[in-house]
PyMOL Python script that loads the backbone (N, CA, C, O; Angstrom):
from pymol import cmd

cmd.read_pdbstr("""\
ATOM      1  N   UNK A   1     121.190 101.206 107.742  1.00  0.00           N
ATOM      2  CA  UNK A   1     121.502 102.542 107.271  1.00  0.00           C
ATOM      3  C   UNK A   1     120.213 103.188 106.756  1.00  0.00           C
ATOM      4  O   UNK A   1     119.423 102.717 105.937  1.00  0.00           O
ATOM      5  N   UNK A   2     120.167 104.190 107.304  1.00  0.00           N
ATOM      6  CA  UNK A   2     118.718 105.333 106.572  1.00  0.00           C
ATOM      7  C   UNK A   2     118.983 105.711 105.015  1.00  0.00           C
ATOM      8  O   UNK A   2     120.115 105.877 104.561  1.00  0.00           O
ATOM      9  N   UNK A   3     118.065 105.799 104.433  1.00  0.00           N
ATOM     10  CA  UNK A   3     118.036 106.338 103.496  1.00  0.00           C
ATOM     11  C   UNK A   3     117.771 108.048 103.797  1.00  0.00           C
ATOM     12  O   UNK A   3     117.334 108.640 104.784  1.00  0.00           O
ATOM     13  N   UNK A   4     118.231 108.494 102.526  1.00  0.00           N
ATOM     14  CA  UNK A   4     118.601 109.803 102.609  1.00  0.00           C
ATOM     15  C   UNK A   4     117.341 110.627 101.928  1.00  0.00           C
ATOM     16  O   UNK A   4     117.393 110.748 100.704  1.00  0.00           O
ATOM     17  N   UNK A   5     116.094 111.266 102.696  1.00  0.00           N
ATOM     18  CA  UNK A   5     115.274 111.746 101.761  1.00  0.00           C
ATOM     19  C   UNK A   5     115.546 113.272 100.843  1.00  0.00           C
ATOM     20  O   UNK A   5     115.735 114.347 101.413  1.00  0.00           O
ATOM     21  N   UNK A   6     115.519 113.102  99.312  1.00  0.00           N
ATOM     22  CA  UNK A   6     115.887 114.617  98.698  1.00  0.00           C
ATOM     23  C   UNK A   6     114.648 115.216  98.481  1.00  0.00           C
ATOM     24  O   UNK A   6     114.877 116.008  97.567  1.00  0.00           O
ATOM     25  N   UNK A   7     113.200 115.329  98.849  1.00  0.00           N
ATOM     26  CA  UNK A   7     112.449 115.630  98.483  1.00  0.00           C
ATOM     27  C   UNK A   7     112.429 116.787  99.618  1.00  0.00           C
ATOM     28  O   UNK A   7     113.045 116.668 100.677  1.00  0.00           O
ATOM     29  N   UNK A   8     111.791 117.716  99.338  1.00  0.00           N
ATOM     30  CA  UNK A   8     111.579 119.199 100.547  1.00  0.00           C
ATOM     31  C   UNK A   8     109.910 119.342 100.413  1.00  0.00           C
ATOM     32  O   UNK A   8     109.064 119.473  99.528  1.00  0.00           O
ATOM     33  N   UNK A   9     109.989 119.234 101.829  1.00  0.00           N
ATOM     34  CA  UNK A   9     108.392 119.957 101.776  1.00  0.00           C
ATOM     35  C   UNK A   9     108.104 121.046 102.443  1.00  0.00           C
ATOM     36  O   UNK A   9     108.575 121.296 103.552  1.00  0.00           O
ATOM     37  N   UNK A  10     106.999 122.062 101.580  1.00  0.00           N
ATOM     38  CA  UNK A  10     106.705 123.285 102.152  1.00  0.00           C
ATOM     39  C   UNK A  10     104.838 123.922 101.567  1.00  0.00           C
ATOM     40  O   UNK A  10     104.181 123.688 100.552  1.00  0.00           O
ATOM     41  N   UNK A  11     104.623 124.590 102.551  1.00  0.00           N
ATOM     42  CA  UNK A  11     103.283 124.813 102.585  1.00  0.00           C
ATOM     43  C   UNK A  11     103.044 125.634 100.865  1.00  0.00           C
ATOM     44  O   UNK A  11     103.863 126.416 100.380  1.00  0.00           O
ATOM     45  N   UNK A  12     102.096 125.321 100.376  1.00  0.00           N
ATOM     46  CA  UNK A  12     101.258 125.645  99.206  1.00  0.00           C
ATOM     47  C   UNK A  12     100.058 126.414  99.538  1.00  0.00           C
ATOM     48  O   UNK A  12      99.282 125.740 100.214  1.00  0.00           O
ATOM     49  N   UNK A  13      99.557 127.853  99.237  1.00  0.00           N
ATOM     50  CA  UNK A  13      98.788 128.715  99.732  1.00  0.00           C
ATOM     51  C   UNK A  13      98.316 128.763  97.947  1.00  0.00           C
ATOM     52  O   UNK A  13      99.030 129.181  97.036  1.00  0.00           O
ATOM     53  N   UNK A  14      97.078 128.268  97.839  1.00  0.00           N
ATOM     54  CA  UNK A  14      96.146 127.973  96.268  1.00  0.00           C
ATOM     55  C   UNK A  14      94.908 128.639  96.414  1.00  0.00           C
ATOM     56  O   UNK A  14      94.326 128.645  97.499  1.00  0.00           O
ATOM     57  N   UNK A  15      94.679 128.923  95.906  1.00  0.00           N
ATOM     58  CA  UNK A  15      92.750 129.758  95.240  1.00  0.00           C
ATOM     59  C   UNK A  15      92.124 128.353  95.182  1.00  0.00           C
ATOM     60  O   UNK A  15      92.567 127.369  94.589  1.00  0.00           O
ATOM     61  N   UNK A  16      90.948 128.464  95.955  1.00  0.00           N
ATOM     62  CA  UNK A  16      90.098 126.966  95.295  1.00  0.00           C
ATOM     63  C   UNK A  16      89.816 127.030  94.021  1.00  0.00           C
ATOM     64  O   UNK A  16      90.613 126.243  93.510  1.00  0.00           O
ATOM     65  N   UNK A  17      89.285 127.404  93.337  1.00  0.00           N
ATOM     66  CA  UNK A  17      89.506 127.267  91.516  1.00  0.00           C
ATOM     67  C   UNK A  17      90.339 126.847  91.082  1.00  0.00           C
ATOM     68  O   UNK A  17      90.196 125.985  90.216  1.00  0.00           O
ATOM     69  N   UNK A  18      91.997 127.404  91.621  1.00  0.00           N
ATOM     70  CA  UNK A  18      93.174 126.422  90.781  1.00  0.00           C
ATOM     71  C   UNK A  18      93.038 125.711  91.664  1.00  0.00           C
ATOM     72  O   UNK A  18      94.153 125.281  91.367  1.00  0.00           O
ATOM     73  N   UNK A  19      92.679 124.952  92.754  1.00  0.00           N
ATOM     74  CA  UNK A  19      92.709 123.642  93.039  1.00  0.00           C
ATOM     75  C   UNK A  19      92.220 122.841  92.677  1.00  0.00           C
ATOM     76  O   UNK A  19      92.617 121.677  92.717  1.00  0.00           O
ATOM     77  N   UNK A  20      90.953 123.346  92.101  1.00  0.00           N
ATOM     78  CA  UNK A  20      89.786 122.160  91.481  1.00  0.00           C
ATOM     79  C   UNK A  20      90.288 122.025  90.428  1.00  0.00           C
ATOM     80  O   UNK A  20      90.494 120.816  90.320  1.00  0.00           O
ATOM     81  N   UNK A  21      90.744 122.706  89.246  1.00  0.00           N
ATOM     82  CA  UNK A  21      90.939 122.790  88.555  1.00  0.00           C
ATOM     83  C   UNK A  21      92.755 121.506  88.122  1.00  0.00           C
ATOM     84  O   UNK A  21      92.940 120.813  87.121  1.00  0.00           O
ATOM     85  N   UNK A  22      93.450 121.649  89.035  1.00  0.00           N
ATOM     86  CA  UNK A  22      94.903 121.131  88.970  1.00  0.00           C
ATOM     87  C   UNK A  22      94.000 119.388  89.408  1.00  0.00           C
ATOM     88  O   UNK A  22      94.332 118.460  88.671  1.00  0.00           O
ATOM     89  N   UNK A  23      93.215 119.140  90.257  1.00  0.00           N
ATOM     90  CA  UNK A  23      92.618 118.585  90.627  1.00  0.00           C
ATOM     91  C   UNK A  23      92.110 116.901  89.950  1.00  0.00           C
ATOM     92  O   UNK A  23      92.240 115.677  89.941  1.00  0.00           O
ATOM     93  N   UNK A  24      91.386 118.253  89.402  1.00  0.00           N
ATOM     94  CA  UNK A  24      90.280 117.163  87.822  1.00  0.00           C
ATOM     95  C   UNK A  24      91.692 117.307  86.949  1.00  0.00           C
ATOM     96  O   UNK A  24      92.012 116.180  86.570  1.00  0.00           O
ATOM     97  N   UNK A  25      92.450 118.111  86.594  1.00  0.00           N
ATOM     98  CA  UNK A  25      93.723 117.806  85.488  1.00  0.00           C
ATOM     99  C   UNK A  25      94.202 116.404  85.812  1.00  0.00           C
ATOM    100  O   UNK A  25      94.205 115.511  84.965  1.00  0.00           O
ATOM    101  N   UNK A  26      94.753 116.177  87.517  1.00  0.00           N
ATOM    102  CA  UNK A  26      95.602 114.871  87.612  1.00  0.00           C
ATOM    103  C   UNK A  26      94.592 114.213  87.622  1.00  0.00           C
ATOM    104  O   UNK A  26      94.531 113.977  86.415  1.00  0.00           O
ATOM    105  N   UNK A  27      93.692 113.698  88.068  1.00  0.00           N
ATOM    106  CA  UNK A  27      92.394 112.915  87.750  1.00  0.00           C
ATOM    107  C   UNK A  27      92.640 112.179  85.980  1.00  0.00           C
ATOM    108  O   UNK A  27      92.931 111.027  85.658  1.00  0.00           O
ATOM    109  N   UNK A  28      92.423 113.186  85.278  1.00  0.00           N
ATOM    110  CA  UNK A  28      92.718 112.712  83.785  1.00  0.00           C
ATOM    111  C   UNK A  28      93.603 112.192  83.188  1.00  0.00           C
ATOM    112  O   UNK A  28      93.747 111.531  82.160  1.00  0.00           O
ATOM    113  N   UNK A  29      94.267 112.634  84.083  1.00  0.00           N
ATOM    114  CA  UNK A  29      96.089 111.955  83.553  1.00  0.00           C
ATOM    115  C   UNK A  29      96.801 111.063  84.782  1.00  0.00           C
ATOM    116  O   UNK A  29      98.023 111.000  84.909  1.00  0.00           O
ATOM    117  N   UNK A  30      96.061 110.533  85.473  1.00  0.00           N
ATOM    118  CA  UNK A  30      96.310 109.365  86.490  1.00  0.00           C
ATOM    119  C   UNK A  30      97.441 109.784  87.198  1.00  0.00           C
ATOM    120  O   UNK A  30      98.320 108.934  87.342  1.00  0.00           O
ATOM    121  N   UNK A  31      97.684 111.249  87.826  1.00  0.00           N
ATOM    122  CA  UNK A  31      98.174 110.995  88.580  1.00  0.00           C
ATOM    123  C   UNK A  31      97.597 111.845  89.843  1.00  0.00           C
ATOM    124  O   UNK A  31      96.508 112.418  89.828  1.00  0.00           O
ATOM    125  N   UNK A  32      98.774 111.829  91.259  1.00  0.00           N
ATOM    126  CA  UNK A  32      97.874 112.705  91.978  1.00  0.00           C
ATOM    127  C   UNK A  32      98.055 114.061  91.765  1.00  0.00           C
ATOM    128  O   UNK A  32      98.474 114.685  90.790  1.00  0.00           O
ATOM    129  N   UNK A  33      97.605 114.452  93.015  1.00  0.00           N
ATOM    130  CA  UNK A  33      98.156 115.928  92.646  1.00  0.00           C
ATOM    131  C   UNK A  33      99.191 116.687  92.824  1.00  0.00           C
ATOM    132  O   UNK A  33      99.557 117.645  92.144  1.00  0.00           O
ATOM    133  N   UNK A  34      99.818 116.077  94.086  1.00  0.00           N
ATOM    134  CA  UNK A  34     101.137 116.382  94.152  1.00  0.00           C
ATOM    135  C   UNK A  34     101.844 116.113  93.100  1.00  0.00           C
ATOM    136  O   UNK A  34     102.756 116.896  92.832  1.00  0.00           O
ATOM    137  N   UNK A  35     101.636 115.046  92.306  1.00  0.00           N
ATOM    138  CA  UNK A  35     102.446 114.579  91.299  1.00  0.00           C
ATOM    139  C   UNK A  35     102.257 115.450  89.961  1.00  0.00           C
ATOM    140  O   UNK A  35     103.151 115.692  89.150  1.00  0.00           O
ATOM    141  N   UNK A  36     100.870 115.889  89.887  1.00  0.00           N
ATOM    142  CA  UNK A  36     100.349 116.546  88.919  1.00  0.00           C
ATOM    143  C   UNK A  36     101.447 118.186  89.153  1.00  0.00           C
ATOM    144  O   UNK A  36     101.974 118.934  88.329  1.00  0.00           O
ATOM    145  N   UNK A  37     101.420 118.188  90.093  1.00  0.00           N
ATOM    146  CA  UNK A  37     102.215 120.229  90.652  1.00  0.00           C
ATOM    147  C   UNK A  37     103.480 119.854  90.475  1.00  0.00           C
ATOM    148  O   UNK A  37     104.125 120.830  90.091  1.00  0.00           O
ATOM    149  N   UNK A  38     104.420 118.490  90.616  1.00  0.00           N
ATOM    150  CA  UNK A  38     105.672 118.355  90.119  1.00  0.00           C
ATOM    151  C   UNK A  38     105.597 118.135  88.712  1.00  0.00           C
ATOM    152  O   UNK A  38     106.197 119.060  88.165  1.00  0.00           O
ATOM    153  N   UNK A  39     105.221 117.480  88.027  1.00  0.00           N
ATOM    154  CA  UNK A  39     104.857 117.574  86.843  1.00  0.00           C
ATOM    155  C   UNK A  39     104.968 118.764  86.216  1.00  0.00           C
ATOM    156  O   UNK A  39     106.049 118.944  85.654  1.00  0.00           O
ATOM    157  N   UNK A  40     104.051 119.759  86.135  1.00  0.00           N
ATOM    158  CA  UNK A  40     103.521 120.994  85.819  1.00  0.00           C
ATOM    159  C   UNK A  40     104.919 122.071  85.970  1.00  0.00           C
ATOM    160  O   UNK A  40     105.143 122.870  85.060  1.00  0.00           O
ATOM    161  N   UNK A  41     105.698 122.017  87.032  1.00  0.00           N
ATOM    162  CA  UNK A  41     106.984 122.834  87.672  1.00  0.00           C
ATOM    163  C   UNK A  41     108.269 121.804  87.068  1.00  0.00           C
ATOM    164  O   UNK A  41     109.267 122.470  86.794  1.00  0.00           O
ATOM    165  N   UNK A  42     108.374 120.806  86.896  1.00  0.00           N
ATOM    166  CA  UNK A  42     109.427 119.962  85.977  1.00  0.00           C
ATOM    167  C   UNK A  42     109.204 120.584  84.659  1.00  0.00           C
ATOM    168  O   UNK A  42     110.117 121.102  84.017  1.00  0.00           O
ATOM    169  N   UNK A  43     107.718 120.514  84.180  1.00  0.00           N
ATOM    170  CA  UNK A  43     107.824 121.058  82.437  1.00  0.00           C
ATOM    171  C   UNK A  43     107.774 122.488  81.924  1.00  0.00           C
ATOM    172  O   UNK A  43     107.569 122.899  80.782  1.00  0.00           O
ATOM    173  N   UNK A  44     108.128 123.458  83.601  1.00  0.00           N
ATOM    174  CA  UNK A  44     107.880 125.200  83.665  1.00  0.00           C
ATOM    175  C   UNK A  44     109.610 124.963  83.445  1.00  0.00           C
ATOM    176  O   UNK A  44     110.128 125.365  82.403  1.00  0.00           O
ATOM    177  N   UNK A  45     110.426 124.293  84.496  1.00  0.00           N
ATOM    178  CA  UNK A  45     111.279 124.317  84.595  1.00  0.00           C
ATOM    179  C   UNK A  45     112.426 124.034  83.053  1.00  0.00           C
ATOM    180  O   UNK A  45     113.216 124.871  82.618  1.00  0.00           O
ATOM    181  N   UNK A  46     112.214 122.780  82.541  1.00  0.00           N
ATOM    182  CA  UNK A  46     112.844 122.368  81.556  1.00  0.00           C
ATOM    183  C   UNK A  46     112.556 123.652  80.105  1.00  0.00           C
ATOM    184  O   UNK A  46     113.345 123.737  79.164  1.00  0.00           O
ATOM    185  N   UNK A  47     111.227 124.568  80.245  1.00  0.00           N
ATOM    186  CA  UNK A  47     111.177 124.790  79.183  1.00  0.00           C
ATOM    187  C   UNK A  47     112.016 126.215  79.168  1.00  0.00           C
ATOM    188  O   UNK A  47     112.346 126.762  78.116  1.00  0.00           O
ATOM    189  N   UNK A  48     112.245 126.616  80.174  1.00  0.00           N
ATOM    190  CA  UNK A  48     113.015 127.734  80.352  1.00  0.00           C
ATOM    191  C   UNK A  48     114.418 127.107  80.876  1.00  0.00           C
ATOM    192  O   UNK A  48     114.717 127.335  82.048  1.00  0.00           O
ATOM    193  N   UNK A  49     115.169 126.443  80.192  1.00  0.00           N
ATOM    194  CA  UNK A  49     116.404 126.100  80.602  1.00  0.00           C
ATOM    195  C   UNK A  49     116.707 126.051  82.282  1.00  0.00           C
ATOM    196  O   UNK A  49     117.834 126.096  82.775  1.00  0.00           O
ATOM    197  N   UNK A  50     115.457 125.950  83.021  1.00  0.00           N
ATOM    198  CA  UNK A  50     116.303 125.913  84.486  1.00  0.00           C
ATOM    199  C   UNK A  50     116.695 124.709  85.309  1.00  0.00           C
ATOM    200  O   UNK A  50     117.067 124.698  86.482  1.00  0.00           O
ATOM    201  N   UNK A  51     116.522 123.555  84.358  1.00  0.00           N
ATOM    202  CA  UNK A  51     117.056 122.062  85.125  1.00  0.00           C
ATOM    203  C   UNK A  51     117.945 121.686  84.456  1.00  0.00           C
ATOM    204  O   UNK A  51     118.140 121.944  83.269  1.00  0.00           O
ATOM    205  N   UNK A  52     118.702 120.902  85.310  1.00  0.00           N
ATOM    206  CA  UNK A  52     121.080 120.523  84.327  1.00  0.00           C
ATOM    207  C   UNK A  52     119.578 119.218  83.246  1.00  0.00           C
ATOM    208  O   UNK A  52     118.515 118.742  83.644  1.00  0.00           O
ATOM    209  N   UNK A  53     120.009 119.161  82.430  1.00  0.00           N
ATOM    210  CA  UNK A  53     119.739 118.258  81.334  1.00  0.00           C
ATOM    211  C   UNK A  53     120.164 116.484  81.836  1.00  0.00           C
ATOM    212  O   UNK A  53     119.978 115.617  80.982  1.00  0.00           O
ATOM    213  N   UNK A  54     120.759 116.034  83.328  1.00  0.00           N
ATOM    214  CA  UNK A  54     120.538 115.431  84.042  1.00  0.00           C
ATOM    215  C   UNK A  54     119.284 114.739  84.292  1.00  0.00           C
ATOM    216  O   UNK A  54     118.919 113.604  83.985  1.00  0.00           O
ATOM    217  N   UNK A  55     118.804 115.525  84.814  1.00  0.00           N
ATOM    218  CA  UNK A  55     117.362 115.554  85.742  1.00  0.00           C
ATOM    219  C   UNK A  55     116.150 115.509  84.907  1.00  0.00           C
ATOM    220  O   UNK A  55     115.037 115.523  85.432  1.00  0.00           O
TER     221      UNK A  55
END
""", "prot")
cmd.dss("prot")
cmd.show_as("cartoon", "prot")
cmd.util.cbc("prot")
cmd.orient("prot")
């Protein structure tokens, strides 16, 4: 049986400055950068009530 992937992917159009910048951030905080841009959009998200308290 397959597993079921929930993750979506879609193109990211960035300024090189915020790239370097998001860049060297996950660098410092060990993660990558994708992880660093979920990160960053999980703690945009939670702080404005837009994720079920679930997640």
């Amino acid at each position: 049986m397959q597993k079921e992937n929930k993750n979506k992917s879609f193109v990211l159009r960035i300024d090189s400055e915020r790239m370097d910048a998001i860049e060297k951030w996950a660098a410092d905080e060990f993660r990558s950068v994708n992880g660093q841009i979920i990160y960053l959009l999980d703690q945009a998200l939670k702080k404005n009530k837009r994720l079920n308290k679930k997640d």
